[in-house]
PDB file as gemmi writes it, atoms N, CA and C in Angstrom:
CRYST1    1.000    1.000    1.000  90.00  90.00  90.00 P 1                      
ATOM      1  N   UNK A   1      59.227  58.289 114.659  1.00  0.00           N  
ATOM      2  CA  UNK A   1      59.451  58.985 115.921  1.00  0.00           C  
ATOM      3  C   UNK A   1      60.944  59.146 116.193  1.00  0.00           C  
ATOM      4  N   UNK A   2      61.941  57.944 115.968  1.00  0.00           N  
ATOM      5  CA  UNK A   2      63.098  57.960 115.847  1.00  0.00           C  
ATOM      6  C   UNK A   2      63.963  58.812 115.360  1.00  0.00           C  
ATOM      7  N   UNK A   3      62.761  59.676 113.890  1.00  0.00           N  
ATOM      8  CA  UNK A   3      63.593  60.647 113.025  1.00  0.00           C  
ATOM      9  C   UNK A   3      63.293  61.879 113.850  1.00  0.00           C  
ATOM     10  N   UNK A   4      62.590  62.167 114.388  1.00  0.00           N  
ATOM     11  CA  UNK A   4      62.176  63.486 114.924  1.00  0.00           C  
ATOM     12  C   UNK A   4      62.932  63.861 116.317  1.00  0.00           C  
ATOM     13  N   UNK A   5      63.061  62.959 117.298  1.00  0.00           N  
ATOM     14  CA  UNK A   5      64.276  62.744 118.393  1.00  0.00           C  
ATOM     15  C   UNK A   5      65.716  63.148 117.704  1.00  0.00           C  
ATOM     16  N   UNK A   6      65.979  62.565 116.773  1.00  0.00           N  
ATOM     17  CA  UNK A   6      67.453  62.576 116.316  1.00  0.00           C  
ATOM     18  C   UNK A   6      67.286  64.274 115.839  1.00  0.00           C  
ATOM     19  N   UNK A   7      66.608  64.562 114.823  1.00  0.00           N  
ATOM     20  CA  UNK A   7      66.500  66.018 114.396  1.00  0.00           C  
ATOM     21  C   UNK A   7      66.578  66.851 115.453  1.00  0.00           C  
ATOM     22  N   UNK A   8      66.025  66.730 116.493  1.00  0.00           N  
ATOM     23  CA  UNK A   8      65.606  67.702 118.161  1.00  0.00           C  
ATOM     24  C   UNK A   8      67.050  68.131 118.365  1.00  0.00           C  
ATOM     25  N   UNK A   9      67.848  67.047 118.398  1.00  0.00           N  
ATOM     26  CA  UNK A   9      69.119  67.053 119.287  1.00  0.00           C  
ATOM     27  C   UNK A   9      70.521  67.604 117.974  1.00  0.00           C  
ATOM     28  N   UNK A  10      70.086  68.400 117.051  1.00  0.00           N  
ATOM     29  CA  UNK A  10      71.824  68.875 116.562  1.00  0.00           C  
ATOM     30  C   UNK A  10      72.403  69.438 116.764  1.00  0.00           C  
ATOM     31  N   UNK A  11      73.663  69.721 117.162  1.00  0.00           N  
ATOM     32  CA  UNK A  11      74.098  70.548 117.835  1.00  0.00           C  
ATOM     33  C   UNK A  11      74.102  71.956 117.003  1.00  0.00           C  
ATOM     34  N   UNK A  12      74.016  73.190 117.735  1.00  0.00           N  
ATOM     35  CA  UNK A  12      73.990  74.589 116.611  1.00  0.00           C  
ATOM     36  C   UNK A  12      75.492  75.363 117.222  1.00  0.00           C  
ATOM     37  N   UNK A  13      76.014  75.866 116.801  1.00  0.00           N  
ATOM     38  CA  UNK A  13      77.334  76.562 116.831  1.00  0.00           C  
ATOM     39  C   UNK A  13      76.377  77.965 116.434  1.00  0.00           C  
ATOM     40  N   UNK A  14      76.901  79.451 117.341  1.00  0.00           N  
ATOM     41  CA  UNK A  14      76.715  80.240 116.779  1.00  0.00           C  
ATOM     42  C   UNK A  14      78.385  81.052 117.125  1.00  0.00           C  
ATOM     43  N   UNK A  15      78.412  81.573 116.160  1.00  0.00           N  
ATOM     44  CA  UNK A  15      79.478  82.623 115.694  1.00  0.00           C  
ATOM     45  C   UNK A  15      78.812  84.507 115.943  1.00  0.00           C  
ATOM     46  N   UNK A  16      79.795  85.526 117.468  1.00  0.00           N  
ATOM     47  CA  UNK A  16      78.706  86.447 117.129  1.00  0.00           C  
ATOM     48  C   UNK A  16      79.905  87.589 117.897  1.00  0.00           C  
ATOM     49  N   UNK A  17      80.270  88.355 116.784  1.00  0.00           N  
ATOM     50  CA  UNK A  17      81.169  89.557 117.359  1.00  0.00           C  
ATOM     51  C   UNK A  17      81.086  90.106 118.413  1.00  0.00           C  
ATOM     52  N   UNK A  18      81.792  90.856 118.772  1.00  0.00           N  
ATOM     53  CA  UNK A  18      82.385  91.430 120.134  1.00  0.00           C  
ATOM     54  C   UNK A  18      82.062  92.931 120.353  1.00  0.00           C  
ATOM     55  N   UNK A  19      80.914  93.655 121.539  1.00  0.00           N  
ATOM     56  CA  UNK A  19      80.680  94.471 121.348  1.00  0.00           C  
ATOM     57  C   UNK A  19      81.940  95.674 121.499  1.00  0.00           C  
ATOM     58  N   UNK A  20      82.804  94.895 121.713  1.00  0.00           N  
ATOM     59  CA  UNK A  20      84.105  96.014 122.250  1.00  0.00           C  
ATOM     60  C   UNK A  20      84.748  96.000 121.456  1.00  0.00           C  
ATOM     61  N   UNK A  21      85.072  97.279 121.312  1.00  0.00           N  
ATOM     62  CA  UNK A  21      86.539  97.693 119.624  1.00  0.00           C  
ATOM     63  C   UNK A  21      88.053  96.956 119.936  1.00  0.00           C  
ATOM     64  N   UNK A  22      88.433  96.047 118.732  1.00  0.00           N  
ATOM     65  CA  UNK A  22      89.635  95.794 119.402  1.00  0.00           C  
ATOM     66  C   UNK A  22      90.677  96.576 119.493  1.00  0.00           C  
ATOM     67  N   UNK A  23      91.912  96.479 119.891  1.00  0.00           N  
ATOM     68  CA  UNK A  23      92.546  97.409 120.633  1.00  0.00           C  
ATOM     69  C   UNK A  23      93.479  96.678 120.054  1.00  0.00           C  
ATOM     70  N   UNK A  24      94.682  96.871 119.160  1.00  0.00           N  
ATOM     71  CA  UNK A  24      95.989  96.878 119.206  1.00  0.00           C  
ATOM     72  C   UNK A  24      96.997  97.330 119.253  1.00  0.00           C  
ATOM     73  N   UNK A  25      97.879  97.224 119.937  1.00  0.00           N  
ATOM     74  CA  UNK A  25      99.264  97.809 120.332  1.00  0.00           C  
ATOM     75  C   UNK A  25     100.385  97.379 119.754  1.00  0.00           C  
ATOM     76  N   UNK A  26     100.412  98.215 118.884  1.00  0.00           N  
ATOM     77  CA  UNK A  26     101.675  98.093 118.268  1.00  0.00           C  
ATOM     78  C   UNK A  26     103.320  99.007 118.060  1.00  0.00           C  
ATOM     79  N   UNK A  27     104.161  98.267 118.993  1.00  0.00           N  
ATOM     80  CA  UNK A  27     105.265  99.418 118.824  1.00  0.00           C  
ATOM     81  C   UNK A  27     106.213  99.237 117.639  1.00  0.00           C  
ATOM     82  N   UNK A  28     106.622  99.849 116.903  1.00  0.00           N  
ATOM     83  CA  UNK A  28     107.787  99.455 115.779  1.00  0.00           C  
ATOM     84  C   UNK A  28     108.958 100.404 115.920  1.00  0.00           C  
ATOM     85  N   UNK A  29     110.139  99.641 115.696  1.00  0.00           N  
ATOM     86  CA  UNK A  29     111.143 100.014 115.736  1.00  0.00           C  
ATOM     87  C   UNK A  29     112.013 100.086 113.819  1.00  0.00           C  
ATOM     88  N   UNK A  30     112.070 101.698 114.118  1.00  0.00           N  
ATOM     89  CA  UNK A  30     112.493 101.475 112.034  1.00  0.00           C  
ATOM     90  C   UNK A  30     113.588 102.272 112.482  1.00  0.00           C  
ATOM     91  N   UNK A  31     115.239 101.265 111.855  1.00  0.00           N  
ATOM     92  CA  UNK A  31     116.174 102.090 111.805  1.00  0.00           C  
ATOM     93  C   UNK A  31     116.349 101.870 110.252  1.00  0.00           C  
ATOM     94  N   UNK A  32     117.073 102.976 109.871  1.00  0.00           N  
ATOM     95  CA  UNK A  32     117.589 102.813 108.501  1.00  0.00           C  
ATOM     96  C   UNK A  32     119.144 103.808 108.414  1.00  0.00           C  
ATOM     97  N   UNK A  33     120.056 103.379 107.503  1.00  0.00           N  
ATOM     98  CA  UNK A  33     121.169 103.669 107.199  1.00  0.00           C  
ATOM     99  C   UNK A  33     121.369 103.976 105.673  1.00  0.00           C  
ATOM    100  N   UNK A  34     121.814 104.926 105.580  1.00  0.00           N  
ATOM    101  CA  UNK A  34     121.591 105.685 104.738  1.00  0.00           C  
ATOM    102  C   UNK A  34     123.488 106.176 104.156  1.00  0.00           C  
ATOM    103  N   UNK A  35     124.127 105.246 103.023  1.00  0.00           N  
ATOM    104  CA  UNK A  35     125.470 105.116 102.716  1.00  0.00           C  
ATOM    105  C   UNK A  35     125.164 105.723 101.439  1.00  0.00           C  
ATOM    106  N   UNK A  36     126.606 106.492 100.894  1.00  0.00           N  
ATOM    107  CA  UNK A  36     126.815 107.182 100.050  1.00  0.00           C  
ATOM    108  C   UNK A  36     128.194 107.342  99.966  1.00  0.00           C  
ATOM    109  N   UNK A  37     128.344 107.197  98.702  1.00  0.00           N  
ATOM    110  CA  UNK A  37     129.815 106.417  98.294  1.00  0.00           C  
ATOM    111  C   UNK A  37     130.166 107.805  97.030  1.00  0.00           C  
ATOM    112  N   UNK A  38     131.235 108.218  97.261  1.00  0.00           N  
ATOM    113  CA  UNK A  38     131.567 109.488  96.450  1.00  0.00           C  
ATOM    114  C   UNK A  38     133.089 109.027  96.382  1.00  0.00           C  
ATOM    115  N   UNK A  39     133.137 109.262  95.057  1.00  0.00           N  
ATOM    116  CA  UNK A  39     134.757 109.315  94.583  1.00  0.00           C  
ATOM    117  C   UNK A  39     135.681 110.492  94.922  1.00  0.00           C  
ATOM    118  N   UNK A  40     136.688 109.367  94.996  1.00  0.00           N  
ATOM    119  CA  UNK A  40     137.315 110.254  95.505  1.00  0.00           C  
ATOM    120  C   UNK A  40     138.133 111.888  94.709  1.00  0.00           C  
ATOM    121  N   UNK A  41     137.815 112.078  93.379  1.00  0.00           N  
ATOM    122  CA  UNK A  41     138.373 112.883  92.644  1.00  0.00           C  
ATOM    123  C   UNK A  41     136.667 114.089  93.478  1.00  0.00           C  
ATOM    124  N   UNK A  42     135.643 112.946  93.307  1.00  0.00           N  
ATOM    125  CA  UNK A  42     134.277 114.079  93.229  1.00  0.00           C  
ATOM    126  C   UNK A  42     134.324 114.851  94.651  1.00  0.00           C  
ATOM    127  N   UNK A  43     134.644 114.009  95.727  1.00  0.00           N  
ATOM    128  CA  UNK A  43     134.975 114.542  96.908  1.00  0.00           C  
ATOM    129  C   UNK A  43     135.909 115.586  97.286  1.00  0.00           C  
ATOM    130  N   UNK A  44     136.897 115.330  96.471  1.00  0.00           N  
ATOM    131  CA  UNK A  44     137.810 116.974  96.248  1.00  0.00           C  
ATOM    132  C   UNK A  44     137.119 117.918  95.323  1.00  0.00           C  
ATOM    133  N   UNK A  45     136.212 117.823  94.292  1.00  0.00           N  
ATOM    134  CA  UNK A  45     135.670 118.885  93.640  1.00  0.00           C  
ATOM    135  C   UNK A  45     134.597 119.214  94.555  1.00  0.00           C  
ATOM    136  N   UNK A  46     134.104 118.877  95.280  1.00  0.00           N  
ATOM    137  CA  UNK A  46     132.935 119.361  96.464  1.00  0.00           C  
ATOM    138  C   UNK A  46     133.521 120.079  97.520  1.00  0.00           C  
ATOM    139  N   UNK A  47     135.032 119.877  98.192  1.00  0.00           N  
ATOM    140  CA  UNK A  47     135.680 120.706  98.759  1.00  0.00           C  
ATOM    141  C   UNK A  47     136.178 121.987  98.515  1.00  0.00           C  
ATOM    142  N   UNK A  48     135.963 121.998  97.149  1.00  0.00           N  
ATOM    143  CA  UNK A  48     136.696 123.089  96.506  1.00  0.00           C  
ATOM    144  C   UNK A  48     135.556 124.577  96.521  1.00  0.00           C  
ATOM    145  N   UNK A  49     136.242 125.565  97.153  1.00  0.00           N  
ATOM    146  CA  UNK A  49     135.014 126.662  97.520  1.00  0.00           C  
ATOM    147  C   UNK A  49     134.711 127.520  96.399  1.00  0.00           C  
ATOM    148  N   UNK A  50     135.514 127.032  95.448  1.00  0.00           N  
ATOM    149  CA  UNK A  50     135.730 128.290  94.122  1.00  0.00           C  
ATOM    150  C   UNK A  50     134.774 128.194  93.162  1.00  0.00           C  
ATOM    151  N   UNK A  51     134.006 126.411  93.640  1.00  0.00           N  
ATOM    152  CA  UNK A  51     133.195 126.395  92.650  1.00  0.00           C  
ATOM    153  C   UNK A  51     131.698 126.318  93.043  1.00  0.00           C  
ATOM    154  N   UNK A  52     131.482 126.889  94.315  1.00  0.00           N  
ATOM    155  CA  UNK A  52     130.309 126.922  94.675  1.00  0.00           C  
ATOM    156  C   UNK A  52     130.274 128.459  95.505  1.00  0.00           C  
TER     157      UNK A  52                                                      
END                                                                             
């Protein structure tokens, strides 16, 4: 009788999703920098109008 009392009483956990869609908000912030390094001989041939 002892075993059947103890069995009665286990505790049950239930696990049970959410009828509502979740919702996240997410803001992002993207900077980017953008360097470019030109020599200085190439930088005078890019100035030069004769060749473009």
């Amino acid at each position: 009788m002892l075993i059947s009392l103890v069995s009665a009483c286990t505790p049950t956990v239930r696990i049970e999703p959410s009828d509502k869609p979740i919702v996240i908000n997410l803001n992002v912030k993207i900077e980017h920098d953008i360097r470019i390094k030109v020599d200085k001989e190439l930088d005078s041939l890019l100035e030069n109008e004769q060749l473009f």
